[in-house]
C-alpha positions as CSV (number, residue, x, y, z in Angstrom):
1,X,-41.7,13.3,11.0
2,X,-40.6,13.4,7.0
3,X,-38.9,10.6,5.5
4,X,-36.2,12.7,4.0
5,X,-32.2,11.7,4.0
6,X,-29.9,13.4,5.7
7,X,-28.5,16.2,3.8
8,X,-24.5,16.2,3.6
9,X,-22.2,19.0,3.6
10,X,-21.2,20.4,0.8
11,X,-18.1,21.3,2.6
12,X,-17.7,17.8,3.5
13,X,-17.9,16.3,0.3
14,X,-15.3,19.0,-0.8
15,X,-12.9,17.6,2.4
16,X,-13.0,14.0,1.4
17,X,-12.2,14.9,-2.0
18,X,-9.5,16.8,-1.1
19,X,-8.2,14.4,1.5
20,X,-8.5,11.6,-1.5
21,X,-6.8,14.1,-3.6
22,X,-3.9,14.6,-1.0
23,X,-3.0,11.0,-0.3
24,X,-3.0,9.8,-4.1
25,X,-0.4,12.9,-4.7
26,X,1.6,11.5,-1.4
27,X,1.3,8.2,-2.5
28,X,4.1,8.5,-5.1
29,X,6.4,10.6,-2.7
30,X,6.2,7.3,0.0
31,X,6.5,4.6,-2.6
32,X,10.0,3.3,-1.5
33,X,10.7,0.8,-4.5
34,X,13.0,0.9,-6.8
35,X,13.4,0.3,-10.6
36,X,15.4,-3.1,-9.1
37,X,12.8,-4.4,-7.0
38,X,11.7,-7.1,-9.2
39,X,15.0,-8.1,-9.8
40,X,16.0,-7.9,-5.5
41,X,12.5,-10.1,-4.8
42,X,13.8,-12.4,-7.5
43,X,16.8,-13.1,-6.2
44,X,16.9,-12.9,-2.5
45,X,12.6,-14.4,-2.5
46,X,11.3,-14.4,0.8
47,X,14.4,-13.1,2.7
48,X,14.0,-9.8,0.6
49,X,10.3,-9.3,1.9
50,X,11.2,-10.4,5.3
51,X,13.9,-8.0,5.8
52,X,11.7,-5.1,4.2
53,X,8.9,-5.7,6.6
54,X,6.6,-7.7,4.5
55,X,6.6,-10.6,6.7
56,X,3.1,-12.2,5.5
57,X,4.2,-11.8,1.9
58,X,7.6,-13.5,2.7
59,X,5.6,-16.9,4.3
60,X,3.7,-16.7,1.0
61,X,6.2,-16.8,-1.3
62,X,7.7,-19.5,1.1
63,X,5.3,-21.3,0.7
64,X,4.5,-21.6,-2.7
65,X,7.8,-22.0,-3.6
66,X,8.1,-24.9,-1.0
67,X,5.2,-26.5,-2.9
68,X,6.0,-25.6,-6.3
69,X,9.8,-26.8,-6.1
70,X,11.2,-23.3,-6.7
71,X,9.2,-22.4,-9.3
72,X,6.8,-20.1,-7.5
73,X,10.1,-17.3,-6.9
74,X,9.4,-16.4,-10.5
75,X,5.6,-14.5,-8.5
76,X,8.1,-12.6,-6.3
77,X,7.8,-9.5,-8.4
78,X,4.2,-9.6,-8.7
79,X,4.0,-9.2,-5.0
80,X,6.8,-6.9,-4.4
81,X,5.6,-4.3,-6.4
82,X,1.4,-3.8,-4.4
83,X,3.4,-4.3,-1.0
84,X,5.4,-1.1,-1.8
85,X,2.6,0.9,-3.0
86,X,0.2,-0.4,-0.4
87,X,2.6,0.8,2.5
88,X,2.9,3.9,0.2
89,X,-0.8,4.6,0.6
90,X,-0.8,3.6,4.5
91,X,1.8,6.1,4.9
92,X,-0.2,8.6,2.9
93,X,-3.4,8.0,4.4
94,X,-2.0,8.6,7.6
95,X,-0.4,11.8,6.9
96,X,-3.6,13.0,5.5
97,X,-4.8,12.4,8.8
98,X,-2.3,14.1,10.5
99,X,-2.4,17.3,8.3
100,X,-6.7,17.4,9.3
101,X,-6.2,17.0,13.0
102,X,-3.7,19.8,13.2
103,X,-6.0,21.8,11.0
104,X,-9.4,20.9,13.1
């Protein structure tokens, strides 16, 4: 028995790079905000993330802006903006997958 590591593939290593490579280029092409977004979060607050489909960000915001008195809208932005590009790089990530299953 030898107490060497598993060796990986070379070709593997160049896949997941690819595949990484892949989904940050896709990543733009599925980012769905806009130059406005801040000011649509900022004006509409929750209702704006509910409607989009960000219905955990939407009871946030509600929430602190429940305890703040209003004042928390003014973090809308802040959280508009990594929603987009996180459902950006879901999307991306899952037509990566997509493209490797047809291929394999």
């Amino acid at each position: 028995m030898s107490n060497t590591a598993p060796s990986t593939s070379p070709n593997l290593i160049a896949q997941a790079q690819a595949d990484k490579a892949e989904t940050a280029l896709l990543t733009d092409t599925f980012n769905e905000s806009t130059g406005l977004t801040w000011l649509w979060s900022l004006m509409f607050g929750p209702m704006y993330f509910w409607v989009h489909g960000f219905v955990g960000r939407g009871f946030l915001l509600f929430f602190l802006c429940l305890f703040t008195f209003g004042i928390g809208l003014l973090a809308a932005p802040f959280i508009a903006y990594p929603a987009w590009k996180k459902r950006a790089r879901l999307k991306a990530e899952n037509m990566t997958a997509i493209s490797r299953a047809r291929q394999g």
